[in-house]
Residue, then its C-alpha position, 0 to 999 in steps of 0.5 A: x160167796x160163789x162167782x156168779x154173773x149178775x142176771x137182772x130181769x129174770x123172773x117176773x117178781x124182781x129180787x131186790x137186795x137190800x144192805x142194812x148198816x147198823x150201830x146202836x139202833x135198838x129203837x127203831x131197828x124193829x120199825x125198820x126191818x118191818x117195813x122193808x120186809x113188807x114192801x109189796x110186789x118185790x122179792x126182798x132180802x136184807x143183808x145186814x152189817x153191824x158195826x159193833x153195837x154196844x146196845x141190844x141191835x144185834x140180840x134184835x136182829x140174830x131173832x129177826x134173822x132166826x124167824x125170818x130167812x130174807x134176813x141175813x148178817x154178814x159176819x164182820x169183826x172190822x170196826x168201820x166207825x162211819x155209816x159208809x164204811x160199813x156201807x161199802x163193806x158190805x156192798x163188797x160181801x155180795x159180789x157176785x151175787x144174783x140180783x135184780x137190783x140192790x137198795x140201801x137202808x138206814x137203820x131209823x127209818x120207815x119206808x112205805x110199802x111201795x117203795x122199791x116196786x115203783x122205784x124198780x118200775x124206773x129201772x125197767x125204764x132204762x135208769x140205773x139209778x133211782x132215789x126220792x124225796x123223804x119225808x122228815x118226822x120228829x119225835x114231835x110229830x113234826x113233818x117236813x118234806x125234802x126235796x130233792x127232785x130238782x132237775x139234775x146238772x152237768x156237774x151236780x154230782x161233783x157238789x152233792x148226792x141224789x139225795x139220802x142213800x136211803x132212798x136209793x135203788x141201784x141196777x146191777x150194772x152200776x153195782x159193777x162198776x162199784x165193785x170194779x172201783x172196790x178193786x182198784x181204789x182205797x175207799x177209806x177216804x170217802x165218807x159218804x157211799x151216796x155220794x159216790x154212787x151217784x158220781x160213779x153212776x153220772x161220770x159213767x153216763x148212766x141215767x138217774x131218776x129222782x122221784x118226786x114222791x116221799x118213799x122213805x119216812x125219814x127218822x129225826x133224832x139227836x143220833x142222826x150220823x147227818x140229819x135233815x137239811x131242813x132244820x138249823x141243826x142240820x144246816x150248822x152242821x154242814x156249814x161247820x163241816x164246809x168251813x172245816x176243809x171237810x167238803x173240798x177234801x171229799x170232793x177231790x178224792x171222789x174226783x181222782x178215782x172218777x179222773x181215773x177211771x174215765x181218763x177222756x172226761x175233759x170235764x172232771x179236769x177243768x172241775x178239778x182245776x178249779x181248786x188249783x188256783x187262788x182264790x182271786x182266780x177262783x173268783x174269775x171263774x164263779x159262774x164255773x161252779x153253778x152246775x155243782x149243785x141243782x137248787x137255787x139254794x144250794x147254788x147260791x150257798x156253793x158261790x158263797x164256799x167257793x168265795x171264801x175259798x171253803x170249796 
């Protein structure tokens, strides 16, 4: 793609680019793509990054993309392996293209029709980042709401996301900064672009909106890369990968480029140090990692890592 500035804010319709990761999601991708094309009072084009698919994924979206110009895939022989690797990947293909603000999907999900419109009202405020509590559904016709509209902390986006990366709507500015990361540092390490979003978004002092409201129906199935905290499965899962080493190594790699790029942020250091010490000086300091999160919840269980020297 050419060079271009990013302009934001220059017509009265907004042109929201939306990054679209896919593997093997032949079952809901139609839903999905659906949903995105209808979001109202927006002007939308997907751009889509499949990684490999050994289903039908890619046979649905050559037609979509065929029917419908908004729809568009990007050309990649990589192999990623993980959800944010594809996510980054892509992200890297639309440098230097000309949007108002740019969205990330799941391929499983549904998201409701005035989704990016009233997150964009947000970005109009003065937010370079907005995302949104989900609404969580099985096959059951079970529903549960995710919060995750808790009042942000100093340091929560050294512990945790602003939620699912399917709820997010980013400003160009932060793109920026994204891309300017994407030159300088191997991403290989991070798994998780939501997590990273945010903590670029939060070092940098960029202002971040949580939306209290469910945008996104958020798909519960056995293919889930992550799944919903709301359930056993899912809180096992994290606990398994916490105990594993997983979580404390994903923290400090996010801290090394952050200490990088904002060298004068006292505050990621004195966090950093934190994992250089013992654990019996760690336990000096618990009321230090408060702030690593924004539930009680989530603070309690965060005390309880750091006892046992899992964080």
């Amino acid at each position: 793609m050419t060079e271009k500035k990013l302009i934001a804010g220059t017509k009265t319709t907004p042109r929201i680019a939306v990054i679209l990761a896919t593997y093997n999601g032949e079952l809901w991708i139609q839903e999905l793509l659906a949903s995105v094309l209808a979001q109202v009072g927006v002007d939308v084009n997907v751009y889509i990054s499949d990684d490999g698919s050994t289903d039908s994924t890619l046979a649905i979206l050559k037609e979509w993309s065929q029917r419908d110009c908004r729809v568009r895939i990007l050309a990649s022989e990589r192999k990623f392996g993980s959800a944010g690797q594809n996510f980054f990947w892509a992200w890297g293909q639309l440098k230097g293209l000309r949007f108002d603000a740019l969205a990330f999907a799941d391929q499983d999900d549904i998201w409701i029709p005035s989704k990016l419109s009233k997150q964009y009202s947000h970005l109009l405020e003065g937010y370079d980042g907005v995302s949104s509590n989900v609404l969580a559904f099985w096959p059951n016709n079970t529903f549960k709401v995710i919060n995750n509209a808790t009042a942000l902390t100093e340091w929560d986006y050294v512990g945790q996301a602003a939620g699912q990366g399917c709820t997010y709507l980013i400003s160009p500015r932060l793109c920026e900064l994204y891309w300017s990361a994407m030159d300088r540092f191997d991403l290989f390490e991070i798994v998780h672009h939501d997590w990273f979003i945010y903590a670029l978004a939060r070092a940098a002092g960029l202002k971040w909106f949580i939306e209290k409201q469910s945008l996104v129906l958020y798909r519960q199935h056995g293919a889930n890369e992550v799944g919903s905290r709301g359930t056993w499965q899912g809180v096992l899962a994290r606990l398994k990968k916490v105990q594993s080493g997983w979580y404390k190594k994903q923290i400090l790699a996010q801290l090394k480029i952050i200490k990088t790029l904002y060298p004068n942020h006292d505050r990621d250091i004195a966090v950093a140090g934190l994992y250089s010490a013992g654990r019996v000086a760690r336990l000096t300091k618990l009321l230090s990692v408060l702030p690593f999160r924004r539930d009680k919840g989530g603070k309690f269980m965060f005390l309880i890592f750091f006892m046992l020297g899992w964080v």
